[in-house]
N, C-alpha and C positions, 0 to 999 in steps of 0.2 A: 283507143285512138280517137280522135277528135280534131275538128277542123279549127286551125288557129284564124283568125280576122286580124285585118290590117291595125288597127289599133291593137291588137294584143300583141302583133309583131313590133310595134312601136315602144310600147313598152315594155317587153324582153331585151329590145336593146339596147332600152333607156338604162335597166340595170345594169347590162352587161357594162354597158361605160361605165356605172359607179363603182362598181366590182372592181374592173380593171383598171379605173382609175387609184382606188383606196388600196390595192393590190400593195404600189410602190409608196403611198404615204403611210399606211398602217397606224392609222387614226383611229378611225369608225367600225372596221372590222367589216365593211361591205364583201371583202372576198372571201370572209372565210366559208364554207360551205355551207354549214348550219343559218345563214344569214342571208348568202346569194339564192341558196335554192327554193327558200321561202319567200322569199321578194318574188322569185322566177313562178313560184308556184300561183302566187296570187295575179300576176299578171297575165296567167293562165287561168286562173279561176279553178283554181286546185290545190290550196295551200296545204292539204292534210299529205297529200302526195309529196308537196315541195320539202314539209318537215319532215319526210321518212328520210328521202333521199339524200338530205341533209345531215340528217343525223348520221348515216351509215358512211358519209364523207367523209364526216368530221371524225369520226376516229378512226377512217384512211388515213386521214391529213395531219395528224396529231406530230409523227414525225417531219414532217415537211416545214424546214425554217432556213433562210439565209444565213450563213453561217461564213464570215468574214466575205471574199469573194465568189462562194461558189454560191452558186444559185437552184432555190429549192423548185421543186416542181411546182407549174401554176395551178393553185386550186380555184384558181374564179373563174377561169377558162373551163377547166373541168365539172364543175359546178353548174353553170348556166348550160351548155351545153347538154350536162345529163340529163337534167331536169326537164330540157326540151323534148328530149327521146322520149322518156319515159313517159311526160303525158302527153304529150300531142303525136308521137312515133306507136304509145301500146306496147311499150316493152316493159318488163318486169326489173324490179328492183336488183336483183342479181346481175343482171346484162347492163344498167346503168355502172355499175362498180365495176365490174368487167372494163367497160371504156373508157371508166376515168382513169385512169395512171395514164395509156395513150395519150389521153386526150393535155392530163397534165405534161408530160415529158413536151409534147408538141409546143403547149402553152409554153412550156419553160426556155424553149427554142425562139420562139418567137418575141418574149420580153428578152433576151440574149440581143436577137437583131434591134428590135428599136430601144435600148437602150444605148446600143455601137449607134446608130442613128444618132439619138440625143448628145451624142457627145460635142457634136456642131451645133446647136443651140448653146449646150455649156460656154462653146469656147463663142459664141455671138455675145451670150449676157456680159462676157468679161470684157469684150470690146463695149458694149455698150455703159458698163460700169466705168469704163477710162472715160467714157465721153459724161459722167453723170444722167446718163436718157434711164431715167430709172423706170417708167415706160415700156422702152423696147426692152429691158429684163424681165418684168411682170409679162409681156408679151412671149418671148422667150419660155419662161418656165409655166407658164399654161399650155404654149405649144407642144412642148415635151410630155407633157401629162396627158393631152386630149390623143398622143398618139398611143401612151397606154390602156387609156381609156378603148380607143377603137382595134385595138389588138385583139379585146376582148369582144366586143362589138358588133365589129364584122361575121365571123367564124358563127357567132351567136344568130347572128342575125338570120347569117343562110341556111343553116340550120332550121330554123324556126319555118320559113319561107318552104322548106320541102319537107316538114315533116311529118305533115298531113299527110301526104300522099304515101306511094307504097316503095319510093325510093329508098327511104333510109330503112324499111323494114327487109328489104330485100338487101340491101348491102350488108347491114348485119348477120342475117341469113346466111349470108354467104360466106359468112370468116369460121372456118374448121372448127371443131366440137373444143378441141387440143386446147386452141388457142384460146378461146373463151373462158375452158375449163381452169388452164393452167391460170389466164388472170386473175381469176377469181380464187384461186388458192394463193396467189401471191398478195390480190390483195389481204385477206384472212394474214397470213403473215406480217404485212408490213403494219396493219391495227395494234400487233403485240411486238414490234419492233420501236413502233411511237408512242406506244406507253411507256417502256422499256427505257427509251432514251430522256422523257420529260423525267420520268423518277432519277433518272444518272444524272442529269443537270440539277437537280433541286438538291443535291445528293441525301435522299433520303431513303438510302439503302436499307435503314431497318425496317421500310414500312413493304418494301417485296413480299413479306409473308401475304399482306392482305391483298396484294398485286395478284398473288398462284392460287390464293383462298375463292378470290373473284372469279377468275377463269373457273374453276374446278366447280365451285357451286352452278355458273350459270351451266354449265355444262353436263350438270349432275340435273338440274331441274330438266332441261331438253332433252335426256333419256330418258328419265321418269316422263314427260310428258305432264306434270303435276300444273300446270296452266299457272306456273306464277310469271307474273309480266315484269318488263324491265323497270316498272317503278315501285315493285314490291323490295328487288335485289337493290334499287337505291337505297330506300328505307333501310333495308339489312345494313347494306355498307353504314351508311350515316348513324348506326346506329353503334356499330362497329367503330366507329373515329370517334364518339362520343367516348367509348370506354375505354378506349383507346387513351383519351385525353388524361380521361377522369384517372385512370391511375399509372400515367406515367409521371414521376417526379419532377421530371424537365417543365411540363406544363403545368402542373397542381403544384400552389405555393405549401397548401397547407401537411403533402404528403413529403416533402423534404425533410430530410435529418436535421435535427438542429446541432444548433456548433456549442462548441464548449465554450462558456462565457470563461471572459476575465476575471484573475484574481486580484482584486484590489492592489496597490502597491504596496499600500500599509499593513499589509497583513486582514486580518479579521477572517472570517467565515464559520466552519464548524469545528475546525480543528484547534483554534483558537479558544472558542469557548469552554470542548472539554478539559483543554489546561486550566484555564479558570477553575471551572469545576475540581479539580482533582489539587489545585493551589487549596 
C-alpha cells in the first residue's frame, strides 16, 4: 500500500480519459488493458506492477468485443481501476482479476447510458449540419467523446482519491470468500472462452491442437514445479508455428506437389521418340 499525491491523482485520470476516450474510437488501443494498466502503473510509479496486471487483463479481455449492437464489457474501466487497488489499495493480483468483470459489467452499463445521452448531440450535429455551422459539429462530437472520456475518469479518479487509505481494503475484506473465489474461477474460464472465440473468428480450427498443447504443457510445467517462465513457453510456442509453417504445404511453396505439365499440341515427348527409334 502506498500513499498516492495529488499529482499522481491527476494523472491516473489524465489516462483514464484517454482510455475511455480511445474506448469508443478504437484507434490507439489506449483501453486495452495491457496498455491502460501500464500507463496507470507509471503514473503510479510502478510500472512492473501495471504490466502484470495488465497482462492477466488482457487474456480476460481477449473475448470482450462489440459485436453488431450488443455491447462488450468495459475493459478501460476495469483496467485503470484495478491497477488503482492493487498499488495504491495493497491488494494482490488475484483479487485485482476478481473485480475486474464487476468492475467491466458496471463500465459496460455505464458507456450503455452516455451513449443514450450522445444521441442528443447526434441529433444537434445534424441541425447544425442543415445550418452548414461546421463548428458547432466539431463542437458536438468532442462533447460526445469527453463524456466518454469522463465515464472513465471520474469512477478512476475516486477511486484513486481513497485508496490510500483503509476504505477500499476493508470493503474488499468484506465481500464473502464464495464470491471472490467463484470470480476468480470464472474469470480462469472466460481466458479459455476468448481464446476460444478469436481462433472460431480467424476460422483456424486446425491449429486447436496447439491451442490444448498450450494449456496442457503450461499446466504440466506448474505441477512439476520445473521454474520455466512464461517466456520460455513463448519461445516453445514460436517455435512450434515455425514448424508448423515449415511444413505445411498451404504455406511452403517449395513442399507442394507439382502438377502435370502439358502435352504439346503437336505431339512430341518420349513416346514419340521410341516410335522413331523402333521406325
Amino acid at each position: 500500500m502506498q500513499d498516492i499525491s495529488t499529482v499522481q491523482i491527476v494523472l491516473v485520470t489524465l489516462v483514464a480519459f484517454i482510455a475511455g476516450c480511445d474506448s469508443v474510437l478504437d484507434e490507439r488501443m489506449f483501453y486495452r488493458p495491457l496498455v491502460a494498466c501500464t500507463l496507470t502503473g507509471i503514473a503510479l510509479g510502478d510500472p512492473t506492477t501495471g504490466i502484470i496486471v495488465g497482462g492477466s487483463l488482457e487474456l480476460l479481455s481477449l473475448g470482450w468485443m462489440n459485436v453488431g449492437a450488443a455491447m462488450a464489457p468495459d475493459a478501460a474501466l476495469a483496467s485503470t481501476v484495478s491497477t488503482v487497488i492493487v498499488i495504491a489499495g495493497g491488494q494482490t493480483q488475484s483479487e485485482a482479476i476478481a473485480i475486474a468483470v464487476p468492475l467491466a459489467v458496471a463500465g459496460q452499463a455505464l458507456t450503455i447510458f452516455v451513449r443514450t445521452i450522445n444521441v442528443f448531440f447526434a441529433h444537434q450535429a445534424d441541425r447544425f449540419a442543415e445550418q452548414a455551422n461546421f463548428r458547432g459539429i466539431e463542437i458536438m462530437h468532442y462533447t460526445a467523446l469527453c463524456l466518454q472520456g469522463l465515464r472513465v475518469a471520474v469512477p478512476t479518479a475516486l477511486v484513486a482519491a481513497v485508496a490510500s487509505g483503509d476504505g477500499v481494503k476493508q470493503a474488499l475484506e468484506s465481500i464473502p470468500d464464495v464470491i471472490t473465489q467463484g470470480l476468480q474461477i470464472a474469470g480462469g474460464f472466460i481466458v479459455v472462452v476468448g481464446y476460444a472465440m478469436v481462433i472460431n473468428m480467424m476460422k483456424a480450427r486446425k491449429l486447436m491442437p496447439f491451442f490444448f498443447i498450450g494449456f496442457v504443457v503450461a499446466q504440466l510445467m506448474t505441477t512439476l514445479e520445473t521454474g520455466i517462465t512464461l517466456v520460455a513457453l513463448g519461445i516453445l510456442g514460436l517455435c512450434l508455428a515455425f514448424i508448423y509453417v515449415q511444413l505445411n504445404p498451404e504455406f511452403h511453396e517449395s513442399l507442394r506437389l507439382p502438377t502435370t505439365a502439358a502435352v504439346p499440341a503437336g505431339g512430341g515427348g518420349l513416346d514419340d521418340d521410341l516410335d522413331d527409334e523402333l521406325d
